[in-house]
N, C-alpha and C positions, 0 to 999 in steps of 0.2 A: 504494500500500500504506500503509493506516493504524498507522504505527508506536505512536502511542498507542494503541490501542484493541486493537488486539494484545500490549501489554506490560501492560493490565491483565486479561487473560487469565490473565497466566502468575505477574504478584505481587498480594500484599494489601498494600497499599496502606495500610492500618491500620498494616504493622508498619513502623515506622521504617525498619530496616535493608532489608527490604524494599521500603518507596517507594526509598529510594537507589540498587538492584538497577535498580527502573524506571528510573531518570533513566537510569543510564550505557549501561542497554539501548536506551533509546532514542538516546542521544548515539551509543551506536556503528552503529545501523541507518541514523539520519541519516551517518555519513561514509563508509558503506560502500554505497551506493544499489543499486549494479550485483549485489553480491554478494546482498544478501536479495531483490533481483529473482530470482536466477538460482535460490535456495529457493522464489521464491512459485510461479516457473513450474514448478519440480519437483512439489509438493504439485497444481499445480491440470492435472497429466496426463490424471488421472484420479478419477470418484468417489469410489472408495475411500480415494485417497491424499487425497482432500480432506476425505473424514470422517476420516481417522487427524490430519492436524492439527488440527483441529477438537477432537476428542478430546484430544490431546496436543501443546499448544501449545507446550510445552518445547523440541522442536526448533530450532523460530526464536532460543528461547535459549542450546543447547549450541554449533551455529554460533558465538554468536559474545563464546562464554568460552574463557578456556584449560582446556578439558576433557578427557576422553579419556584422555592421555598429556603425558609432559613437552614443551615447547617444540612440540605440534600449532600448525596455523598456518591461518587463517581456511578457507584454499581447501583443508586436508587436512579440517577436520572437515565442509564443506560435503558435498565428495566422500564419506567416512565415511558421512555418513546417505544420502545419494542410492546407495550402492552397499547397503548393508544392507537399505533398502526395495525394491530391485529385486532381490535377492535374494527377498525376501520374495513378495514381490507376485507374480515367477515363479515359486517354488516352493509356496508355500502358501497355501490358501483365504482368499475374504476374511473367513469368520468366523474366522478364527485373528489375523488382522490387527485386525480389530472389538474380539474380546477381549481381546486384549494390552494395545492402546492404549485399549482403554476400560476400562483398568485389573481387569482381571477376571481370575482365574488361571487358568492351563491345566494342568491336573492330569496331571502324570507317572506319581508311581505312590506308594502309599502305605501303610502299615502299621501295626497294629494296636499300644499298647504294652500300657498298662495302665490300671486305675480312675482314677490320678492324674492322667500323662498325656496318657493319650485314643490320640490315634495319630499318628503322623508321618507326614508327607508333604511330596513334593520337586514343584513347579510352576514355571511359566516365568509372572513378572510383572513389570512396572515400575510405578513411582511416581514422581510426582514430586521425591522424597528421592535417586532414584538417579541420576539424572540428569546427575553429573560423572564417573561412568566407563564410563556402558555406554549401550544400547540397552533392554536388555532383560535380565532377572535371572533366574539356578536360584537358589530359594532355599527349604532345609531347614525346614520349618514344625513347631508343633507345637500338638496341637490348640487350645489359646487364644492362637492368633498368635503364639508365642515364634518370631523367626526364628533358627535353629539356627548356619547358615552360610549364608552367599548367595552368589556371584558372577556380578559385574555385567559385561554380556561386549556385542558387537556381532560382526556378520559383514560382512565384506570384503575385496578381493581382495588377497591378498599381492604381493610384489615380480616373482612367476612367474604373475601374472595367476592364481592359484586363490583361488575363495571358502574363506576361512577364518576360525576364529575366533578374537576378540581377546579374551582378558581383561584390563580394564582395574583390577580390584581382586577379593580376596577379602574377607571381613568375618564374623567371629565372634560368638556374644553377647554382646547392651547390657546381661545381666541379672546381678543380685545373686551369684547362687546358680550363677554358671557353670562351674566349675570341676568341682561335683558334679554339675550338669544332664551333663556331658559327662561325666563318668563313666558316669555310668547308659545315659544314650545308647550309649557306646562300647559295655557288656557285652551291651546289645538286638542290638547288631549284630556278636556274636562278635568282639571283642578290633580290630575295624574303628572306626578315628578317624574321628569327623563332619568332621571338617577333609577327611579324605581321601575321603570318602562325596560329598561335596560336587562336589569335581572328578571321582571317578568316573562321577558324574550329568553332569556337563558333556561330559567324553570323548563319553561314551552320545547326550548332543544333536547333538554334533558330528555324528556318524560315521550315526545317523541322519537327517540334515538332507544326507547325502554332501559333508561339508565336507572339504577335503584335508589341514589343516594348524590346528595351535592354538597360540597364542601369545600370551603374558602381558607382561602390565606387569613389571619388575624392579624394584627399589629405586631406579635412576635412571631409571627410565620413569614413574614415578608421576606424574600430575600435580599433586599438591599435595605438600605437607612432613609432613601430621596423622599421617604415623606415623613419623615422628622425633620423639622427647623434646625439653625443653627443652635437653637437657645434651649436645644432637647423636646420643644414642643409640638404635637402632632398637625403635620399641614390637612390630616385627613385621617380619621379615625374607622379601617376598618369594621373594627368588632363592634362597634357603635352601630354601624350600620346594619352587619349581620344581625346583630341582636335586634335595632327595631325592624328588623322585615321579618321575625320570627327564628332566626337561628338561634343553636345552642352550643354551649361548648362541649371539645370531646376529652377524651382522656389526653390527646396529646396537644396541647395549649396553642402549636402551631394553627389551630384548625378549628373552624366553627363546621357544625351540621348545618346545613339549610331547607325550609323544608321544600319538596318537590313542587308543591300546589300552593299557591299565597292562599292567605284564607282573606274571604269577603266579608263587610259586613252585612248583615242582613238588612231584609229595608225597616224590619221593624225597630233597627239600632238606630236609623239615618233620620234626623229632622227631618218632617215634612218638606219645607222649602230646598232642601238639600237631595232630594230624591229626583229629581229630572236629570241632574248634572251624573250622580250616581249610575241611574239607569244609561245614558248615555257610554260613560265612562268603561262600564261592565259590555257595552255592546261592542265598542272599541277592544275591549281585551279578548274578549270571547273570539272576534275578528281576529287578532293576532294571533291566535292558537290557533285557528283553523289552517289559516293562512300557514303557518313554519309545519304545523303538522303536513298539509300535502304537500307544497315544497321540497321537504325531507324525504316523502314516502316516493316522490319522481325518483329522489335518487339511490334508491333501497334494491338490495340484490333481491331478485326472484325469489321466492321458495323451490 
């Protein structure tokens, strides 16, 4: 295995920081021989799996960064993508696999706003920018590529041997104008947070992919620090969040449970004057499930 020529696959070599990326990527493929062996013999099972690297060389480099999760360890992230491609591979077509990794979106479901706008819509993509927390990204579009919300997630078996899914980070807008962008967003989607629109869309992936279980990075599961402040203070409080959307913690602190299905309120919780917006709201999500569910099921191997 050509460890040079595979590591300039994956950097530009132009950029400083970048050549440096290649050096230590190669220094650690050189002292770890056996383990990017036991990757290349993954990849080379089959053709598909050998076009998806091909495509996305990245893999050979999340193996062997601290990526994913805090303190992951070379043989959990190896395992990580060999359990997620087999995942894949057995449950869905190889054009699902073609276009993911050959960076192309796979359209969930989408909606119309305005002149301004354009229209929103939620897809399953990765890039190579995401590539320290996930496999594979839902991420809330808007028609001139504002990403709204994203989360970067992977699939793999939990502790009870069930395929489930992992999110390794959520992510918000990089833009100017975000605070009022997500206003406007919010009232398109009857008094519904994109933050929570986001994970709604994820549950949706999960539960039609027949995943059993969802679980999230926490504040100590992150694998980097970028959202601590300089001043130790959090720029964005995971477990806050798991926790109000119904998660709970598990034995391993890295890790909140989430649960598959948001629970509603009923109407008979909902103020009177607050029930048109409500019922709207529930038709719009209802919509969204339908919507990722067949989307997904287009790209489902036969029985």
């Amino acid at each position: 295995m050509n460890f040079v020529e595979l590591g300039k696959k994956i950097y530009d070599l132009n950029n400083p920081r970048e050549a440096h990326r290649f050096a230590v990527f190669v220094a650690r493929c050189c002292f770890h021989p056996q383990k990017m062996q036991r990757v290349e013999d993954f990849f080379s099972q089959s053709e598909i799996l050998r076009e998806v690297a091909e495509k996305f060389p990245y893999f050979y480099e999340q193996v062997t960064r601290a990526f994913f999760y805090h303190k992951s360890t070379f043989d959990e992230r190896i395992k990580l993508v060999e359990e997620h491609l087999n995942f894949l591979t057995r449950t869905m077509n190889e054009n699902f696999l073609r276009k993911l990794y050959g960076k192309e979106e796979i359209l969930l479901w989408k909606m119309p706003l305005d002149e301004n706008l354009g229209e929103m819509r939620i897809v399953i993509f990765i890039h190579g920018g995401q590539k320290k927390e996930g496999l594979a990204s839902i991420i809330l579009f808007l028609s001139d590529n504002t990403a709204v919300y994203q989360i970067m997630f992977w699939i793999a078996k939990d502790s009870a041997e069930n395929f489930s899914m992992y999110i390794g980070a959520l992510q918000g807008p990089n833009v100017e104008n975000s605070k009022d962008l997500i206003k406007i967003l919010t009232k398109k989607c009857h008094a519904y947070r994109t933050k929570n629109l986001i994970l709604y869309a994820a549950q949706a992936v999960a539960r039609a992919l027949n995943l059993k279980k969802i679980y999230a990075v926490t504040n100590e599961g992150y694998y980097a620090n970028n959202h601590i402040r300089a001043d130790r203070k959090l720029k964005t409080s995971f477990s806050d969040f798991w926790q109000e959307c119904g998660g709970s913690p598990t034995n391993d602190k890295r890790f909140f449970e989430l649960p598959l299905v948001e629970k509603r309120k009923t109407f008979e919780e909902i103020p009177t004057q607050k029930r048109a917006v409500y019922r709207r709201r529930f038709a719009l999500l209802d919509e969204i499930d339908a919507a990722i569910f067949e989307n997904l099921q287009a790209y489902k191997k036969e029985d």
